[in-house]
N, C-alpha and C positions, 0 to 999 in steps of 0.2 A: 504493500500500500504506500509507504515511503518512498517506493523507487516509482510510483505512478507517477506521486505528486513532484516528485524533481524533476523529471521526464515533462511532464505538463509544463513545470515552471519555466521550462530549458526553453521549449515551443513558444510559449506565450511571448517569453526574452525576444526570442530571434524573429516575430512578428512582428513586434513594436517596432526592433531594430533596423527590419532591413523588409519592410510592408513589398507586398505584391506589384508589381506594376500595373496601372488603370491602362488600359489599352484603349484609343482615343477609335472612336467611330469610323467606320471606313464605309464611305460611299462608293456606289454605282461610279464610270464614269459620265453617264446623262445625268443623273443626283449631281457631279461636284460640276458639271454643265449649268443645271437650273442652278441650281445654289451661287456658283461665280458670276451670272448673271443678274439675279434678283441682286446680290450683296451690291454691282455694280449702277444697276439703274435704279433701283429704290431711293435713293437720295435725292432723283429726278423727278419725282414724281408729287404731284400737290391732292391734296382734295378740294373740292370745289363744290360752295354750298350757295344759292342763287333763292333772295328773297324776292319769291313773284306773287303773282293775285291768288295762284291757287294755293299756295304757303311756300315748302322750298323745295327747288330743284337743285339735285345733287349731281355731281357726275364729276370727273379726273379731270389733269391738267398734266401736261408735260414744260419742264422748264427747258427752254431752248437758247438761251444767253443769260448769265452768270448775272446780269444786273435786275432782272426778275421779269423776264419778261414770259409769257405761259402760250402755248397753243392746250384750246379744247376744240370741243365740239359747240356750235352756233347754239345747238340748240339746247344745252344747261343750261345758257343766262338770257334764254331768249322772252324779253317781257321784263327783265330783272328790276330791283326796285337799287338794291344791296346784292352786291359780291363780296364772298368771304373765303379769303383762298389760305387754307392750313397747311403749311411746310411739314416736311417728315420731321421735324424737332419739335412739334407741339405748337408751334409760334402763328398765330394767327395776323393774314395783313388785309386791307382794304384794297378791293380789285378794281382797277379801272380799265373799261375796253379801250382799245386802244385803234383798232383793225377792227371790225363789227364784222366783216364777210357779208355773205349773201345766201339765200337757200339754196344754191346749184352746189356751192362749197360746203357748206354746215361745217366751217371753220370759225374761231373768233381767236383773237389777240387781244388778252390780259396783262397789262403792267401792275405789278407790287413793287414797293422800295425798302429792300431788305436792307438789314443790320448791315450785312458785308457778303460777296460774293456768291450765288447759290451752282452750285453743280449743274450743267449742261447736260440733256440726253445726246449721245448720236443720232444724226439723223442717215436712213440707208437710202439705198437706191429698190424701189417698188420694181423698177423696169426688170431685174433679174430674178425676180420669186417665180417657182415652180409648184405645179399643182403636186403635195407628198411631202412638202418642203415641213419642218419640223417648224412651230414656231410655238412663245410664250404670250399671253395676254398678263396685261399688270394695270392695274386697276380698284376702285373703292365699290365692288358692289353692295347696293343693300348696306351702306357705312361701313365694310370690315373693309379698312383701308388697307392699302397698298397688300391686295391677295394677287397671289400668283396663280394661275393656270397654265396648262402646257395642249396641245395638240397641232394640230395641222393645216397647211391651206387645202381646204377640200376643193375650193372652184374658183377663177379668175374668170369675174364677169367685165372683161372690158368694156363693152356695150355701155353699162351701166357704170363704167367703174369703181367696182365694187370686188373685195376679196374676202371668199367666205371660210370663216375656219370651222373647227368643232373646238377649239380654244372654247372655256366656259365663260361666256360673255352676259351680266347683268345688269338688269338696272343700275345705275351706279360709275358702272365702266367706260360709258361714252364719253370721249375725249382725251383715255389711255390710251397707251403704245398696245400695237403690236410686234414683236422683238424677232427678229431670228438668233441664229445661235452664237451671232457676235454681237451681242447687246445691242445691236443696231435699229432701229425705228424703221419696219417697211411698211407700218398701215394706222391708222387711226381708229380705233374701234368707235364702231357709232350707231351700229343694234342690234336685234338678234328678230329671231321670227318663231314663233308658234303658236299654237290653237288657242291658247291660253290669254290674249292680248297682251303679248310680249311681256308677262310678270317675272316668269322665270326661261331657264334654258333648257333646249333641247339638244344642243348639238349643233343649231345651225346661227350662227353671227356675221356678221359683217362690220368692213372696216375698211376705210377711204385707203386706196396708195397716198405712200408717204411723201411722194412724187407732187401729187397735186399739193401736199400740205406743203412742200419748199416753194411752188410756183407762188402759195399766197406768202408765203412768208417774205418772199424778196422781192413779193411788189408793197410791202410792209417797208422793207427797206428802202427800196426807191424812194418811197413817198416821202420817209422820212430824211432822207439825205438832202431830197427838193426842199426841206422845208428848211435845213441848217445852210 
């Protein structure tokens, strides 16, 4: 019984001493894929809550120049009274449109005037997505802000230009990126469809090329160069 309890003693000693090694979590490589990507565009990403007649409209923002300026979707603040644009730190600013767009686009251009520099998303080129193409939606649906999803381009409807993924796209989403797998912005997500009038998802969403979001955004710039 003596030689149990030294035995014991000896074990417990050399556990305190010299503990096990915690072996850190090992991902998939598509896991350290999404994960490398959300870690990298999450900082880029705003919420965007819009006081109109019918109470608030909610939907994302992307920041596209470091001094705060936002691409969403036209139609969050469309009617708006108050814009209220929430950075990923908690910090709430006062939105002013700046660019308003038009409904052929269902773009608009947000200014805030942050503390100090905000994080830039990339922006990609629309013109090279393939239909199978792997992409991420990132997004506030339904308030759970900056969720990540993953799927696919199921259809490139030029005609319409329009790109449809099974990415989980909701209320909420319209005005987030769509990412491929270099962080890169090739689509603007702006709704989804089914029997249900559009509350929740099926599988089938939609989102502008990102293409047509850089034609507005640098005739934003024109405009404002003519002005300086």
């Amino acid at each position: 019984m003596v030689i149990n309890k030294v035995f014991f003693t000896l074990i417990l000693c050399f556990l305190i001493l010299f503990p096990s090694p915690v072996f850190s979590q090992s991902y998939s490589a598509d896991e350290q894929v999404n994960i490398r990507i959300y870690e990298e565009v999450s900082p880029s990403i705003v919420n965007i809550d819009a006081d109109i007649s019918e109470g608030i409209s909610s939907g994302t923002g992307c920041i596209i120049s470091s001094n705060g300026l936002i691409l969403t979707s036209r139609h969050v603040v469309e009617g708006f009274k108050d814009i209220k644009i929430t950075l990923p730190n908690g910090r709430d600013y006062v939105g002013k449109i700046v660019t308003p767009g038009n409904n052929d686009s269902d773009f608009v251009l947000i200014k805030i005037s942050p503390d100090k520099p905000l994080q830039a998303i990339k922006l990609g080129d629309s013109s090279k997505i393939r239909v199978g193409q792997k992409v991420l939606a990132l997004g506030n649906p339904f308030g759970f802000n900056r969720t990540l999803t993953t799927g696919i381009i199921s259809r490139v409807d030029k005609k319409r230009n329009k790109i449809q993924t099974d990415a989980a796209i909701n209320p909420g989403s319209s005005g987030g990126p769509l990412l491929n797998l270099e962080g890169e912005v090739i689509g603007i997500n702006q709704s989804i469809y089914n029997p249900d009038n559009n509350k929740s998802n099926i599988g089938i969403g939609f989102a502008i090329p990102v293409n047509s979001a850089k034609r507005f955004i640098n005739e934003h710039n024109q405009i404002e160069s003519a002005i300086r």
